[in-house]
N, C-alpha and C positions, 0 to 999 in steps of 0.2 A: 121548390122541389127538393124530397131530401137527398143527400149524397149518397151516391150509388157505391155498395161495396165488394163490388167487379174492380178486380185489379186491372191497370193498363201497361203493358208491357214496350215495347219500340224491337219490329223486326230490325235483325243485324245480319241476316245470313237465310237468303233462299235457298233451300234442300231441292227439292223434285217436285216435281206440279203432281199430284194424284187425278190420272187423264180419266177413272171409271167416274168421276164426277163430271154431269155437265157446264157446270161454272168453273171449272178446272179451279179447285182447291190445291194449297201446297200446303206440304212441309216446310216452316220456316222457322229456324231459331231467333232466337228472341236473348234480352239485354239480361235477361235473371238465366240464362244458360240452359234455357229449358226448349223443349220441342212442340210446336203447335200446327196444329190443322189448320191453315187461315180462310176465313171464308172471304171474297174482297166487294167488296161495298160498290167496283165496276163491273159484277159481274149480271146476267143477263138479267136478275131480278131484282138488281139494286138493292137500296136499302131495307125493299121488306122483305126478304130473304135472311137478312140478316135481324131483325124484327125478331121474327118470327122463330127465328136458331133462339135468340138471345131469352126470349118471354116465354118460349116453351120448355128451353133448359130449364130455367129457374124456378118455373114452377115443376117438373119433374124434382129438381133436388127438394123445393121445400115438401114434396111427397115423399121423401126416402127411395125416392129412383137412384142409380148409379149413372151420371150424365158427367162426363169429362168434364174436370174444370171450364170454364169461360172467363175469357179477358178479351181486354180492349187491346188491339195492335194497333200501335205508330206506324205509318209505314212513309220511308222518304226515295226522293226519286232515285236515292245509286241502286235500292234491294232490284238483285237480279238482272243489273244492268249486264254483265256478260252473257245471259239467256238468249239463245239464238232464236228462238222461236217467236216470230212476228206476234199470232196471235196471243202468247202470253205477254209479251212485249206489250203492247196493248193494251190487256187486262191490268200490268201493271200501272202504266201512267191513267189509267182510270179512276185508280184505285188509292191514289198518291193521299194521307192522311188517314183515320179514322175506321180501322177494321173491326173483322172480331175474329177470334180463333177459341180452340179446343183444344186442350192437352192431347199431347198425342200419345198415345195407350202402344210402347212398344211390343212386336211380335203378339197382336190380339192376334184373334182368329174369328171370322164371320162367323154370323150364328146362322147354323142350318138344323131346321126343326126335322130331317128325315137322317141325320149324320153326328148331332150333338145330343148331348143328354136331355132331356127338354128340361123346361123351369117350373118350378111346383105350380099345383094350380091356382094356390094365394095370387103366388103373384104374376103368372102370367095373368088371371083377372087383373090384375091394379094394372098392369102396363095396358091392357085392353079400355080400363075405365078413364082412365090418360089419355089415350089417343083421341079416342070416342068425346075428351072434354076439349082439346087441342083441335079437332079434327083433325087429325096426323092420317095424309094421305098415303105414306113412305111406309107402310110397316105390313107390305106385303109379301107372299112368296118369292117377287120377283126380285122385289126391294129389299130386307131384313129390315136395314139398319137396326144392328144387332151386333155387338160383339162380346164374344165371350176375353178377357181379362183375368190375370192374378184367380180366377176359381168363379168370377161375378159375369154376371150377364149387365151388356153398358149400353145405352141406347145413344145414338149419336142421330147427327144430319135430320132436324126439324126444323128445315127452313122453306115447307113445303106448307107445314104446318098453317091453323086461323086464316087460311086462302079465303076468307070473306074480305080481306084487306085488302086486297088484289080492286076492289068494286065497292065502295061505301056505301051505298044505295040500300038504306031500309036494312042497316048492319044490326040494330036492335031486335028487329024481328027476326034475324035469319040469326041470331043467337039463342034462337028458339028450335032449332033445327036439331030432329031427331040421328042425325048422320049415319044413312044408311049406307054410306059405305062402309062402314065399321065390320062387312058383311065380308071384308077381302083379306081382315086382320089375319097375318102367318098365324097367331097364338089363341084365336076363338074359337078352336077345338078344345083348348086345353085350360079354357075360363070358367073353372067349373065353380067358384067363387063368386058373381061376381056382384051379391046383393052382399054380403062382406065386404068386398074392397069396396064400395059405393060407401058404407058406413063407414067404413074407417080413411077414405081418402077424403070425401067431402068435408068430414070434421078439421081435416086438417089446414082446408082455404079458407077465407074471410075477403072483405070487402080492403080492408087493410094491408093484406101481405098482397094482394093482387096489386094496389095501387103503387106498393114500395117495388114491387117489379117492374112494374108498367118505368116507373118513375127514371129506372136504373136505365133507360134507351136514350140516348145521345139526343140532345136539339137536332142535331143536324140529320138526323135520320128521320126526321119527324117534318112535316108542313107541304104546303104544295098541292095539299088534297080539298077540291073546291068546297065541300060540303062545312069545310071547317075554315074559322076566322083566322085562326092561329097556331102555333102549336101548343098552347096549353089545349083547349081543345080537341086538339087531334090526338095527344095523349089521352083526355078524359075517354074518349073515342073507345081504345081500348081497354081502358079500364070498366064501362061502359058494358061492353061486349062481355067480358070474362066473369063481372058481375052477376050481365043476366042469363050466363051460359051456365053457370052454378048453381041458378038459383031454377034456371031448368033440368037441370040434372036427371030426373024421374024420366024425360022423353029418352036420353043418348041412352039411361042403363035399360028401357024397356024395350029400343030398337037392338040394343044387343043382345037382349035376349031373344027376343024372336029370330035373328039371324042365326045364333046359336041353334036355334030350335030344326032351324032349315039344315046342318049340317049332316 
């Protein structure tokens, strides 16, 4: 497996749990002085939650997405020991080693597509043709995950994302999957691209950079799953899946267009 070039950090210092999250995420500083979103590996989706943050980030950046850094967080049992609150008390000693977190983007601002400027239609297509490859459930009007930053638009929280994982059963096939929800995207009014971004983001995956992502996900987040012998397997798994979701590509951009078409 080659080595993964995701930094790993060690929390030192719990800031505030962020409660609009249902895995109640925090703010935690970290041993480089910086501030992270931590997502905890106890929380109610476990490690494909974190999966699914980790594989989907990665590949949004190697797209020229804006997706907050990602690192690996240490976490030992003092972080947050004076925290009065049972249930995150909890979440902490569940959580005891091996996180992930997100740079924390001070003073963003959610994106609201009736209140913010919107995003050209370039690239709300590409964020559109991304979801639609992720199956990112999270990128509706109710949901954004969207913030505006520094003048950029940053997509955060895809750890809802490749929910085929959830259920192994016939995952080959169901990487065939035209994803008509793509029908609830906040930004497919305004993807009036999106046979461009299909050309220009496709180009940008391969069998290769998928498997050097796949690769970058921890042993320990990996196995346990019957259909698989081991975890090299259960990573091929997803490598697997993203392969033949690429190489279906023609079904997610033609369901997006006819949902577009319905709007």
């Amino acid at each position: 497996m080659e080595q993964s070039m995701i930094r790993t950090v060690h929390a030192t210092r719990y800031v505030a749990p962020l409660r609009e999250g249902g895995s109640l995420p925090a703010v935690v500083e970290a041993d480089d002085g910086a501030l992270y979103v931590m997502k905890f590996v106890g929380a109610g989706q476990g490690a494909k939650a974190l999966i699914a943050e980790l594989i989907a980030g990665e590949i949004g950046r190697a797209l020229g997405m804006h997706v907050p850094e990602l690192v690996f967080i240490e976490m030992d049992e003092t972080l947050g020991r004076s925290e009065g609150d049972p249930e995150i008390q909890d979440l902490l000693r569940a959580s005891i080693g091996l996180n992930l977190g997100l740079r924390y983007l001070p003073n963003a601002l959610e994106f609201n597509i009736l209140l913010a400027p919107p995003p050209d239609p370039q690239l709300a297509s590409e964020i559109v043709w991304f979801d639609a490859y992720i199956t990112n459930v999270d990128r509706t009007a109710r949901n954004v995950n969207m913030l505006f930053w520094q003048d950029d638009l940053w997509l955060i929280d895809h750890g809802a994302a490749l929910y085929f994982h959830h259920s192994w059963d016939g995952f080959r096939e169901r990487s065939q999957s035209p994803f008509p929800l793509i029908r609830q995207h906040t930004l497919l009014s305004l993807a009036a691209h999106l046979d461009e971004a299909d050309h220009k983001l496709r180009a940008r995956l391969s069998a290769d950079l998928l498997r050097q992502i796949v690769n970058s996900v921890p042993d320990q987040w990996l196995g346990g799953e019957a259909i698989f012998d081991d975890v090299a397997a259960h990573r091929q798994g997803y490598v697997d899946y993203l392969t033949g979701r690429l190489a279906a590509a023609d079904l997610f951009l033609q369901e997006a267009h006819r949902a577009r078409a319905t709007l």
